[in-house]
Residue, then its C-alpha position, 0 to 999 in steps of 0.5 A: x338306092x346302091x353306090x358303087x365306088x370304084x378304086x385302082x386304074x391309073x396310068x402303067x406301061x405295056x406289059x404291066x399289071x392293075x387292079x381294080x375294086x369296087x365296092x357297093x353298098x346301099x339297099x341290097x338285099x342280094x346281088x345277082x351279078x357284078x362285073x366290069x365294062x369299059x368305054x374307049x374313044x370311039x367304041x361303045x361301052x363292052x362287057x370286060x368280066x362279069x360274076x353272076x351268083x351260082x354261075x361261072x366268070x365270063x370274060x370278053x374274048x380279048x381279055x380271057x387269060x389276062x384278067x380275072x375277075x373275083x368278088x367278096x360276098x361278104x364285102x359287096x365287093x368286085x375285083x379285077x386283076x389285070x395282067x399282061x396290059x396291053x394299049x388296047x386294054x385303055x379305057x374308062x371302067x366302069x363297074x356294073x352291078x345287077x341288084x334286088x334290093x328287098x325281098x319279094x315275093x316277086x323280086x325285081x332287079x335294077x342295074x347300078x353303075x360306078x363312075x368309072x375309072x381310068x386306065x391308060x396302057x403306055x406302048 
């Protein structure tokens, strides 16, 4: 089983900047990808950014230049800057990771979810 707990969100006005962290720990025997998503009222749960090992950042369309995401291997640990807020950027986020938590000859992956983390973007 993995944890990931989730830190940063609150409450900042238009323009303003937050960062998020999330930490995992648990059974983990590599981590294959940890990014973050976010759920507004009425949309379905979207991909924000996401790191993947030996792979370059993605981000949303809506998000690129404003947020960047970076990760700790060391620390299990997923940060994401976010700059130029926007009321758009309101939601609830929730960290995601993709984990094998043993060895294998024949590694599998499950998906963990944090609780999520509210931001709220005042105009």
């Amino acid at each position: 089983q993995v944890h990931l707990v989730e830190s940063g969100g609150g409450l900042v006005q238009a323009g303003g900047s937050l960062s998020l962290s999330c930490a995992a720990s648990g059974t983990i025997f590599i981590i294959n990808a940890m990014g973050w998503y976010r759920h507004a009222p009425g949309n379905q749960r979207d991909l924000v950014a996401q790191t993947r090992v030996g792979g370059r950042p993605n981000y949303a369309d809506s998000v690129k230049g404003r947020f960047t995401i970076s990760r700790d291997n060391a620390k299990n640990t997923v940060y994401l800057q976010m700059n130029s807020l926007k009321p758009e950027d309101t939601a609830i986020y929730y960290c995601n990771a993709d984990v094998i938590n043993r060895y294998s000859d024949f590694p599998t992956s499950y998906e963990y979810w944090g609780q999520g983390t509210q931001v709220t973007v005042s105009s």
